[in-house]
N, C-alpha and C positions, 0 to 999 in steps of 0.2 A: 752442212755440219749439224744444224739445230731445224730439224722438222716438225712443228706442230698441228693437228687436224683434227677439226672439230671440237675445239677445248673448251671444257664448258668449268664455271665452276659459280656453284649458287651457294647460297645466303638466304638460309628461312624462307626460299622457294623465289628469291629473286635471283635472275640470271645477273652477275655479275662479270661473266667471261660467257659470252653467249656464240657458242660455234667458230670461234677464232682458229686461221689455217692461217700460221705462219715459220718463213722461211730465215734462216739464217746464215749466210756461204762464211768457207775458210778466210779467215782475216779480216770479216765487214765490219765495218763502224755502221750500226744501223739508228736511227734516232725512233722512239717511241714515245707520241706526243696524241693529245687529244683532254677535252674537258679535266675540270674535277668530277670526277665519279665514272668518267669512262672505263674503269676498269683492267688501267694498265699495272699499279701494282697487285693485284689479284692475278692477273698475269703471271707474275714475274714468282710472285707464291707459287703458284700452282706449276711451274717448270722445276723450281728448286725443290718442292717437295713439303712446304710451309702447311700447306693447306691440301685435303682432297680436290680430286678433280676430275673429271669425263674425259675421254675422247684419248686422245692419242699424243705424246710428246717424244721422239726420237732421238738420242744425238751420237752422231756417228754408228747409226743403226740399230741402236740398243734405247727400251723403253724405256723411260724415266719415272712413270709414272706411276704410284704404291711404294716408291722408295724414300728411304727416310732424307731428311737434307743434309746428311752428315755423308752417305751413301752416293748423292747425285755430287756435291763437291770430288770424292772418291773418285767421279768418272770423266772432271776434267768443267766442271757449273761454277762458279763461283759468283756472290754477289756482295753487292752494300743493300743500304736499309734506309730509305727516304726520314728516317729520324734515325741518326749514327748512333751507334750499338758499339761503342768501343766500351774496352775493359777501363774505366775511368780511372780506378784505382792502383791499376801497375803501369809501367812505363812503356815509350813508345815500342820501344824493343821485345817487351815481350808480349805485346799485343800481339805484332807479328808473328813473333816466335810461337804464339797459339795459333795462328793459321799453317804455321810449318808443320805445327805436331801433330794436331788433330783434325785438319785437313788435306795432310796431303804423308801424314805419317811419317815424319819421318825423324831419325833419331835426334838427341839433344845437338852436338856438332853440328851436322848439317842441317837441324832448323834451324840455328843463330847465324851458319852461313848464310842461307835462302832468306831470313828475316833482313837482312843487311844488307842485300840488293834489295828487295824490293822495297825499305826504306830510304834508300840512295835515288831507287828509280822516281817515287815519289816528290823526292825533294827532302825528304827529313830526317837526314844520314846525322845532323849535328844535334838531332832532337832524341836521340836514340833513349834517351835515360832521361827522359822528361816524362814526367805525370802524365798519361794520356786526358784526364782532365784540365790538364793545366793548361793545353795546346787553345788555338784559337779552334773559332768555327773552321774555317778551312782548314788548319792544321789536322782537327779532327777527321773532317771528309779526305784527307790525303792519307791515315792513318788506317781509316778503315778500307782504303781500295788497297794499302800494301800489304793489309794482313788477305785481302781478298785473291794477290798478285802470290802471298806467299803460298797459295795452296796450289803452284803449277799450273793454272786452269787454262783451257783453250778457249774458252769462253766467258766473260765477264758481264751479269746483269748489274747495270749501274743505276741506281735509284733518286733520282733529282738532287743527285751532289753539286748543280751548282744554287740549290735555293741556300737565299741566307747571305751569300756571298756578295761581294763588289764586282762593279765590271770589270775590274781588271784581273779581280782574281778568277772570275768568271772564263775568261779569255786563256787565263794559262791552266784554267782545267779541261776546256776544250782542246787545248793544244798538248796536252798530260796525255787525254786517252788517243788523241790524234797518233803520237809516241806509242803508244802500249801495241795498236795495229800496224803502224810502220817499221817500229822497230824488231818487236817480238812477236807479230804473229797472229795475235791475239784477238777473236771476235770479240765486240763488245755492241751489248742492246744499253740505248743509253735512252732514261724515260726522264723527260724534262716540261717543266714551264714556263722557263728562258729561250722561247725557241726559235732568238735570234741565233743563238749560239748554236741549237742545234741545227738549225740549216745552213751555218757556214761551216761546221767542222763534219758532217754524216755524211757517207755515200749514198744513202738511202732513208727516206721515212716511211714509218707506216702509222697511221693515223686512226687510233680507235674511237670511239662512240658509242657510249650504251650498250657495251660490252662488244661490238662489233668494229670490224679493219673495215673502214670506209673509204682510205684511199692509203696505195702502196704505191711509192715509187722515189724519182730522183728531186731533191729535193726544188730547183725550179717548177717542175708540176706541178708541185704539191703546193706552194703557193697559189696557184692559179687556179686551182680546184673547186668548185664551188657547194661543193658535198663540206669540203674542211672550212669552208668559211662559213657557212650554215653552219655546222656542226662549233662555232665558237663565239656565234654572234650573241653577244651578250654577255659573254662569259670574258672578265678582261683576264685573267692567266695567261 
């Protein structure tokens, strides 16, 4: 679905995303984990369209890359934002309702349908007409993956939506996207520092480093890897 080759993307001549070649198949829960500063949300910018970038990004055979991020949602990209970017000021409903409109276009009717699932799907079908600032931290992280769910995406980049949280809310957000691929389909790159949670709910991790994939694969490897334990020694995330 999601092929990337050779993505480079620098910062006043620092490589920040340095030659990254990554894969992402129909329906995968993939976990995206590695240091502070590794480089995974620069990443996650430069797929969606945030920031410039080098190299090559694919999805579903068509380039990504020079397109604006309103254009790359358009084509089925959708994310959150490792500090939540909800509309604080209007209600949960129509946070949504702007991801139906202007992400996925579509008229007034049917983005308050399409908002209404995916605030159901979420969990916050009874929060509909609450202040989106008024929600909790989590409420919020639930609010911004529905408005991200309202834009039809095949693919979801999810941005360390469980910092901040409890373990147990922790646990039903791994078990949320676990849902979003089981039920509907849907790929999701999930970039965390909880990464107990990411290796109990991900089919696959891929482990960045100083802007480089240091190790891809099933997540038992990937504990036992000695490039990933190097690559965190010291660093307690």
């Amino acid at each position: 679905m999601l092929r990337a080759r050779d993505l480079r993307v620098t910062f006043g001549g620092v490589a920040a995303v340095d030659g990254v070649d990554l894969d992402v198949g129909e329906g995968e829960l993939v976990g995206l984990i590695g240091p502070n500063g590794a480089g995974k949300t620069s990443l996650f910018d430069a797929v969606s369209g945030v920031v410039p970038a080098e190299g090559s990004v694919r999805f579903r055979g068509e380039e990504l890359l020079g397109l604006a991020p309103h254009e790359v949602v358009r084509r089925g990209v959708a994310r959150t934002f490792q500090l939540v970017r909800t509309f604080d000021g209007l209600s949960a409903m129509d946070n949504a309702v702007a991801g139906a409109t202007f992400g996925a276009g579509l008229d007034d009717s049917s983005a308050r349908r399409r908002a209404e699932e995916s605030l159901s799907f979420v969990g916050l079908a009874d929060a509909a007409d609450e202040r989106a600032g008024g929600l909790t931290v989590a409420g919020r992280k639930r609010l911004e993956l529905a408005r991200a769910l309202a834009t039809d995406p095949d693919l979801v980049l999810v941005d360390e939506i469980a910092s901040g949280l409890t373990p147990a809310e922790v646990e039903e957000i791994a078990a949320l996207l676990g849902r979003l691929r089981d039920e509907r389909g849907v790929a999701v790159v999930w970039i965390e520092h909880v990464v107990g949670a990411v290796m109990g709910a991900v089919d696959r991790v891929v482990v960045l480093s100083r802007g480089r994939v240091i190790a891809d694969g099933p997540p038992g490897a990937i504990r036992e890897d000695p490039a990933v334990e190097e690559a965190y020694l010291g660093d307690p995330a």
